[in-house]
N, CA and C atoms as a LAMMPS dump frame, in Angstrom:
ITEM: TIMESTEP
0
ITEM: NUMBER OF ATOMS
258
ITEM: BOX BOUNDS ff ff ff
-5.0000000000000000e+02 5.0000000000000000e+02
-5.0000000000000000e+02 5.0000000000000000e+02
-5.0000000000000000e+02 5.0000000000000000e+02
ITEM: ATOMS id mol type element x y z
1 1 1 N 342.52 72.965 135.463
2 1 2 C 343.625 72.887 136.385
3 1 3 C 343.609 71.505 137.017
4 2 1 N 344.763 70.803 137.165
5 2 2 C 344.67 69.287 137.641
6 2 3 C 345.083 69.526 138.875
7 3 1 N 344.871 69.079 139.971
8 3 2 C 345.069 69.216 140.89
9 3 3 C 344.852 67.784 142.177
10 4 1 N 345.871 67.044 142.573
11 4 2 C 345.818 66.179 143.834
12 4 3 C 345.653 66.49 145.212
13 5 1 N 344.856 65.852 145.634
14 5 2 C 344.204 65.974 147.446
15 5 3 C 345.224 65.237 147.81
16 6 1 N 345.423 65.467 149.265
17 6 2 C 346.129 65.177 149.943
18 6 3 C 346.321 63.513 150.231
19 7 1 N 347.437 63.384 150.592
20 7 2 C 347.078 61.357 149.925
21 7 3 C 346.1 60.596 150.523
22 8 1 N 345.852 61.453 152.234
23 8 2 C 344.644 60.263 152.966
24 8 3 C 343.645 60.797 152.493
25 9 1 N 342.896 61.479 151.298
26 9 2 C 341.669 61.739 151.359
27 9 3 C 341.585 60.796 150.378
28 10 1 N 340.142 60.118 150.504
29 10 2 C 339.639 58.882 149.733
30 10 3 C 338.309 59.72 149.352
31 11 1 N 337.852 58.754 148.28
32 11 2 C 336.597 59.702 147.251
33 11 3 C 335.49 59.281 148.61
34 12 1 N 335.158 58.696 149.006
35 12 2 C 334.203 58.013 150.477
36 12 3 C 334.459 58.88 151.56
37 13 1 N 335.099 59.94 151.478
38 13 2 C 335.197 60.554 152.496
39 13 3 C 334.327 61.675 152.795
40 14 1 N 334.856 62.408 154.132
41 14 2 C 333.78 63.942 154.221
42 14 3 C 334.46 64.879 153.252
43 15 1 N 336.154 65.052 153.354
44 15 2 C 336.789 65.706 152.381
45 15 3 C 335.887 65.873 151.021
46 16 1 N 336.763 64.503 150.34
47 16 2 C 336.703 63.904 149.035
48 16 3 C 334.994 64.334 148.804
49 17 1 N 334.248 64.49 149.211
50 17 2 C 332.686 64.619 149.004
51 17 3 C 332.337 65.798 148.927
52 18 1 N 333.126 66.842 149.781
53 18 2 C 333.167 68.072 149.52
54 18 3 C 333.684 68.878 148.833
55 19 1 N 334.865 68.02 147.99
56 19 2 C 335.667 68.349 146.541
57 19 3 C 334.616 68.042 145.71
58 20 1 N 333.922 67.15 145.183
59 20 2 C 333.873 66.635 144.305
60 20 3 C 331.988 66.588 144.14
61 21 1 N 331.398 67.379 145.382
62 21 2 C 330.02 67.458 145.325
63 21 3 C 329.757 69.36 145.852
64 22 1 N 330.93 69.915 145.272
65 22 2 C 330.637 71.465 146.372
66 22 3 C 329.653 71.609 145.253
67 23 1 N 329.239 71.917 143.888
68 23 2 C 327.986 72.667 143.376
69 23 3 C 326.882 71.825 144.345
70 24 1 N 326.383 70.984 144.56
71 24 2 C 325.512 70.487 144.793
72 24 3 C 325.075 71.053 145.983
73 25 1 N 326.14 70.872 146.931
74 25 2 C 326.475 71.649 148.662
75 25 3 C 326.046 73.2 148.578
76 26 1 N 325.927 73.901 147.734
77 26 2 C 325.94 75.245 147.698
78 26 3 C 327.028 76.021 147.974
79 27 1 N 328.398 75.302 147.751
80 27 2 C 329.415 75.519 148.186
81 27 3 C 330.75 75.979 146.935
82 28 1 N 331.893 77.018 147.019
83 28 2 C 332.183 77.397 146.044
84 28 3 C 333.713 76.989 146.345
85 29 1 N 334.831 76.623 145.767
86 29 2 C 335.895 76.19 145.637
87 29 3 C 336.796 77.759 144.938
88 30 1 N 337.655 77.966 145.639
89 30 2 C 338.521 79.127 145.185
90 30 3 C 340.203 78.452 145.298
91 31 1 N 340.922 78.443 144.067
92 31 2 C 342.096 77.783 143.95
93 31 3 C 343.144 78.915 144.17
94 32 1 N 344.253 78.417 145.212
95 32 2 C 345.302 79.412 145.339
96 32 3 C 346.393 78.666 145.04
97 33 1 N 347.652 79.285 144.424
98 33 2 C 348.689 78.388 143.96
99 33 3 C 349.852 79.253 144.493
100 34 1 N 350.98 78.547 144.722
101 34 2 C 352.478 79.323 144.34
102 34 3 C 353.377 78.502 143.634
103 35 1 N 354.323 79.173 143.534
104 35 2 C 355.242 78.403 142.728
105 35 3 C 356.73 77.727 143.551
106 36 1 N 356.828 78.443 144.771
107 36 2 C 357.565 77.254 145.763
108 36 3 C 357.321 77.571 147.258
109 37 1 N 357.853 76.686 147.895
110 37 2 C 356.939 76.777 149.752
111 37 3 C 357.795 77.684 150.261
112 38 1 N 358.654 78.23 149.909
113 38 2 C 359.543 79.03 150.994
114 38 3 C 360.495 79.812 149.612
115 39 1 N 360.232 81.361 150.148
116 39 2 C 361.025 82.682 149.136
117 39 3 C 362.391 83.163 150.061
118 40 1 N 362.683 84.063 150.086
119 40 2 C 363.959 84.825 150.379
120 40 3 C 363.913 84.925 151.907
121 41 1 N 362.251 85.427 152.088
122 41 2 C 361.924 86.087 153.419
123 41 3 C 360.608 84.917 154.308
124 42 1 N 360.576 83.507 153.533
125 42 2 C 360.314 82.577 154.498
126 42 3 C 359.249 81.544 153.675
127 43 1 N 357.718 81.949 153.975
128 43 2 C 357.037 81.449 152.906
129 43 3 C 356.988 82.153 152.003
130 44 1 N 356.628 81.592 151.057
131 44 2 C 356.099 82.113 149.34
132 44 3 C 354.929 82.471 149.648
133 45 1 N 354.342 83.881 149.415
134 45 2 C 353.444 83.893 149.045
135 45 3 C 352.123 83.109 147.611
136 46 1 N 351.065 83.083 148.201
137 46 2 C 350.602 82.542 147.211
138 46 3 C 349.755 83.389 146.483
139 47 1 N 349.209 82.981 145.333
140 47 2 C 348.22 83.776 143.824
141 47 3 C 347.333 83.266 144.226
142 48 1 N 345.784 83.892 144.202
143 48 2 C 344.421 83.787 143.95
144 48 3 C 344.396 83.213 142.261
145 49 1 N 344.158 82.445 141.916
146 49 2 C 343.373 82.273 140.766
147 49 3 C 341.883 82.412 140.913
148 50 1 N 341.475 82.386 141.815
149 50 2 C 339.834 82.613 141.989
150 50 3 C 339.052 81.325 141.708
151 51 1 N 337.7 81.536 141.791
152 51 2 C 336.69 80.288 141.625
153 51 3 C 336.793 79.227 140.79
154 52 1 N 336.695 78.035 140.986
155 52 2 C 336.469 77.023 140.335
156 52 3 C 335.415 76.44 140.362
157 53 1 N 335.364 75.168 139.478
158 53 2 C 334.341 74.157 139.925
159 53 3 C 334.978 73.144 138.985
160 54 1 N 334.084 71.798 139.809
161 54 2 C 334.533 70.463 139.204
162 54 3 C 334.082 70.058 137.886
163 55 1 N 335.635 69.162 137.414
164 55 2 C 334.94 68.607 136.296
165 55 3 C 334.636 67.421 135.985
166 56 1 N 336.208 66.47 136.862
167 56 2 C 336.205 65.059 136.771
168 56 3 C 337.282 64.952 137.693
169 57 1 N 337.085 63.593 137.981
170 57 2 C 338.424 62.98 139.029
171 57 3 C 338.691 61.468 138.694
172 58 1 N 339.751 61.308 138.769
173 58 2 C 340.173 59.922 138.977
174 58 3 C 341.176 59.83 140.06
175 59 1 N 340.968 58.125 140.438
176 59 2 C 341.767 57.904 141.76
177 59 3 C 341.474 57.663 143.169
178 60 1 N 341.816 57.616 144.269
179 60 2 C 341.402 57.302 145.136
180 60 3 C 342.554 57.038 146.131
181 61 1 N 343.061 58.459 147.048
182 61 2 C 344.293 58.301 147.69
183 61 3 C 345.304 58.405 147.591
184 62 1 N 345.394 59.79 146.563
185 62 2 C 344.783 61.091 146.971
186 62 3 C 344.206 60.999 145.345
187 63 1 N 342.915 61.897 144.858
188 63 2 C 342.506 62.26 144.459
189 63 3 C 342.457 62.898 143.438
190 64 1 N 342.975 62.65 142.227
191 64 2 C 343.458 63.528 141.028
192 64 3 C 341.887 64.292 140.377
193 65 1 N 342.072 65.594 140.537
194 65 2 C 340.824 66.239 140.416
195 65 3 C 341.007 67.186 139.19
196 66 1 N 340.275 67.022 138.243
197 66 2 C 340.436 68.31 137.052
198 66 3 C 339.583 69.226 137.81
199 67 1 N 339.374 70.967 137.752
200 67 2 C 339.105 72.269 138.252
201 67 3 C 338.926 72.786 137.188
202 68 1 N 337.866 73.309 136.758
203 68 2 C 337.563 74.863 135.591
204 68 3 C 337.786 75.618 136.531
205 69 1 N 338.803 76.803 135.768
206 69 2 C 338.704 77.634 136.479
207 69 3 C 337.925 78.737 136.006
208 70 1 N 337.079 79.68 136.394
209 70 2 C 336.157 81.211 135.915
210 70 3 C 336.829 82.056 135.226
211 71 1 N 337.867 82.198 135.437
212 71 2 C 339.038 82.927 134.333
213 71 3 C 339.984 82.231 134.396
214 72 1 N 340.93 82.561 132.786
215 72 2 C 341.927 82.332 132.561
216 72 3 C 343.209 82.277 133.311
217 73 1 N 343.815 81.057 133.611
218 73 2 C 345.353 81.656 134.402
219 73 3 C 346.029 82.7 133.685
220 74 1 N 346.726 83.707 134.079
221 74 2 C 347.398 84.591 133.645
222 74 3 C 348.906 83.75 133.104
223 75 1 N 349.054 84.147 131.887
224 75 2 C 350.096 83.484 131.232
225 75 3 C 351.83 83.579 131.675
226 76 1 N 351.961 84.192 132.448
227 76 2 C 353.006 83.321 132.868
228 76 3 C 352.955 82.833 134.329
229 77 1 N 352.009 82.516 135.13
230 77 2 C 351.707 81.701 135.998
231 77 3 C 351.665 80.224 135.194
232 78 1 N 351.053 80.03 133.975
233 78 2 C 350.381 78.622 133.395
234 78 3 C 351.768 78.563 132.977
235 79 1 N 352.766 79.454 132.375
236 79 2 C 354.559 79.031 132.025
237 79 3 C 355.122 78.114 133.094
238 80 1 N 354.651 78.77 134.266
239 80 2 C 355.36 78.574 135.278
240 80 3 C 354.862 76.981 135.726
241 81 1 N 353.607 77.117 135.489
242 81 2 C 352.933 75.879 136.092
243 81 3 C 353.284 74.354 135.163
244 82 1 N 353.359 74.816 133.85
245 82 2 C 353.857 73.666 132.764
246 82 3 C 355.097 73.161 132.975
247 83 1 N 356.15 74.422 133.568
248 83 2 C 357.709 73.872 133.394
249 83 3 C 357.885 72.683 134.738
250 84 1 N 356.87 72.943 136.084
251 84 2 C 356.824 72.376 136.966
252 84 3 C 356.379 71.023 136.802
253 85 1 N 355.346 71.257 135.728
254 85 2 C 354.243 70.064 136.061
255 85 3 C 355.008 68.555 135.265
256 86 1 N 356.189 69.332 133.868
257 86 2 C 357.005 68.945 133.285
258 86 3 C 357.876 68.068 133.648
């Protein structure tokens, strides 16, 4: 899963260190997604995809981070996520 930090986080940071060093931290990363900020009745709810961990990043401001995720996205969430990412 590719995923960008927010633009002020720099890899030198407390953030950025805690993305990109949580196995080390003893610390576990759980990815939640939706597919837009606001539904019928206000926010969008969002999906659990569940646990991740890091794989690689490039960048610096904000942070382009690849994520394994522990299971598979459910296939039409990853539809959904391609036509966006498109």
């Amino acid at each position: 899963f590719h995923w960008e930090s927010p633009s002020t986080t720099s890899v030198d940071s407390r953030t950025g260190h805690r993305y990109l060093n949580h196995r080390a931290n003893g610390t576990n990363v759980v990815l939640f997604v939706r597919a837009q900020r606001a539904g019928p009745l206000g926010a969008a709810p969002y999906l659990t995809l569940g646990p991740c961990s890091y794989v690689t990043h490039e960048g610096d401001r904000p942070i382009a981070i690849t994520w394994k995720l522990a299971t598979p996205m459910p296939a039409d969430i990853f539809g959904e996520a391609r036509v966006a990412a498109g």
